[in-house]
N, C-alpha and C positions, 0 to 999 in steps of 0.2 A: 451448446450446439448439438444438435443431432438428439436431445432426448423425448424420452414422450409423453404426453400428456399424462398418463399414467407414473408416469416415474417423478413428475412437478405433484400428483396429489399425493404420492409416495411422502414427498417431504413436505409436502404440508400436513400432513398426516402422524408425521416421523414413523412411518411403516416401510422405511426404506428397507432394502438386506443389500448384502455383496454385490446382486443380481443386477442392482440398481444402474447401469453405463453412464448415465450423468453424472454422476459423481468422477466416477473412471475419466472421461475424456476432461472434467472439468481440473483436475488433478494433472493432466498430461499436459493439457492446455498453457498451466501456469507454469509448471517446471520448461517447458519447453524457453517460456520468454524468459524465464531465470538463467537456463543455460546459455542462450544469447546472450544477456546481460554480462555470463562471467567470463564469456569469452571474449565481450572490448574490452570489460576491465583487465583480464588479466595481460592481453598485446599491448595495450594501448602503450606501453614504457619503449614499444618498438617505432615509434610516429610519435614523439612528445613534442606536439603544436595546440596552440590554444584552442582548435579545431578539435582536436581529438579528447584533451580534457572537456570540453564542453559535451563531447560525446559520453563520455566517462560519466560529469556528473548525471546526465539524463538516465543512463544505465543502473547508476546507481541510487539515483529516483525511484526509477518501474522495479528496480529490484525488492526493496521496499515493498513496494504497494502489492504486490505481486506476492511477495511470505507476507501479510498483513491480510489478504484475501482467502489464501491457505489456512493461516493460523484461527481468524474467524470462525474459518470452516468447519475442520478436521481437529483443532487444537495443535500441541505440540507434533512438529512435521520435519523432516529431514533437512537439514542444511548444509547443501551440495557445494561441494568443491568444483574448479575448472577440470574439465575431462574427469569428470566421475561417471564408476560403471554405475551411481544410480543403487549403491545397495548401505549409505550410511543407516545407521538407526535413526529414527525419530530423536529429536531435541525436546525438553523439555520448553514450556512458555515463556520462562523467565532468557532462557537464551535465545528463542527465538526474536522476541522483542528487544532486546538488546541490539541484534542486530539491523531489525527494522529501524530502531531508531537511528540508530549507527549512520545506515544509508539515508536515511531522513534527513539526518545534521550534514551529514555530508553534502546535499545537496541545497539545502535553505545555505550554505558559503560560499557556493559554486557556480549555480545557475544564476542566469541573468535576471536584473527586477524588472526591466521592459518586457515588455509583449511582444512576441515573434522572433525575438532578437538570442532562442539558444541555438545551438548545435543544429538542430534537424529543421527550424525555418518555424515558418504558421504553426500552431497547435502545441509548440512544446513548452513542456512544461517551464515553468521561473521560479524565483526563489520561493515567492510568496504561492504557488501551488504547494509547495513542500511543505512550505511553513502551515498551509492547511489542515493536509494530511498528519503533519505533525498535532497541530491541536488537535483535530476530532479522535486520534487512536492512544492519546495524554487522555483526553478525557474520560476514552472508553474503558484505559485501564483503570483508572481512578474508581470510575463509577464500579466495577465487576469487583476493586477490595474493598469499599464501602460498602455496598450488598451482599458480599460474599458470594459472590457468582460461582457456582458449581462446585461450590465446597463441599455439599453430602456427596458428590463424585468424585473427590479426591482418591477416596480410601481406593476404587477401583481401578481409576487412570490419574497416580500421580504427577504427572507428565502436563496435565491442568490445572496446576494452584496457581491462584494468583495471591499469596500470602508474601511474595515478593515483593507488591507493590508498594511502593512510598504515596500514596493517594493525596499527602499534602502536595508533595514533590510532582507528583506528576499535573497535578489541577493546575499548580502557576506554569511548569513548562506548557500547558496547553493555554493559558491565561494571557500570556506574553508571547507564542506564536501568532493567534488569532489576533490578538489587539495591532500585530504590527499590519497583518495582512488588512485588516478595516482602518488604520489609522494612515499608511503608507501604500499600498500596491493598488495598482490603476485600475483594478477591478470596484464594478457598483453594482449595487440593487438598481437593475432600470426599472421605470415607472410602470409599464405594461407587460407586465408576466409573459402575456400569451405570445409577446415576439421570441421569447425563446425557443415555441416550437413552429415557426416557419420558414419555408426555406429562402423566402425575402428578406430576413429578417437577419442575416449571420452576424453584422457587423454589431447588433443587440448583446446577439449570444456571446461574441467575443467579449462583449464590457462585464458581464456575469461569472461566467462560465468559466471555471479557473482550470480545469482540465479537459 
């Protein structure tokens, strides 16, 4: 939000610098919902109602997705405590993802497998949205130690390897999240694509659209 056309061919370009504010707010953007996130988890022990864990697991869903969107980003990125002044060092990849996963699993045990039926009503997320997210960022990591994704970079920002990765390991945990999400969760390929993008059409997009 808020960047400019110039600052989008900036990164398509990769002629970005400092100067760049896209990056800035998009970087503000996510910690911001990260601190939200750690502040229900961290109360929630104050209100312990199946209500409030339900809130908990969705929290710690978007927590997830949210250093998974970072980490994409910017690579290894700071992993914030509750009430932090915001000045940890960057983590390396391998602990970042640790933790993504972490809130992942935690969430594909937690959230409900029906539709509409967590914490926050319509739209939130269920087991099998986790279980998603869980296969495609199993996969991702897989495929970037098989390729060796940014390994001539290492030498300069260690903080990037993925020589951590188990790429056997992580291909079935992605193998066996996704096969449950097609095999069991109420979500389908509908017939007509293009009802996903109209506004007649929601109760389509609910049968797809797993976030």
């Amino acid at each position: 939000a808020g960047a400019t056309e110039g600052q989008f061919t900036q990164v398509i370009n990769a002629s970005f610098t400092e100067t760049n504010t896209g990056f800035r707010r998009m970087w503000d953007a996510f910690y911001q919902g990260i601190n939200r996130c750690n502040s229900i988890i961290a109360n929630a022990h104050k209100v312990n109602t199946k209500e409030v864990r339900g809130y908990v697991a969705e929290a710690r869903f978007l927590r997830g997705v949210y250093y998974w969107y970072l980490a994409q980003t910017f690579g290894g990125v700071p992993l914030v405590e509750y009430r932090s002044a915001g000045d940890e060092p960057r983590s390396n990849l391998e602990a970042v993802y640790t933790y993504i996963l972490a809130d992942l699993q935690h969430a594909c045990d937690s959230l409900p497998k029906e539709l509409n039926k967590g914490a926050i009503g319509a739209g939130s997320a269920t087991k099998y949205t986790a279980e998603a997210y869980m296969g495609k960022i199993c996969n991702y990591l897989a495929a970037c130690k098989r390729t060796g994704a940014g390994a001539e970079l290492v030498m300069e920002q260690p903080l990037n390897d993925f020589a951590w990765v188990d790429a056997g390991k992580m291909s079935e945990r992605a193998y066996n999240s996704l096969k449950d999400v097609v095999d069991n969760s109420p979500y389908v390929l509908i017939d007509d694509f293009t009802n996903l993008f109209r506004e007649t059409t929601k109760d389509d997009q609910h049968k797809e659209c797993l976030h």
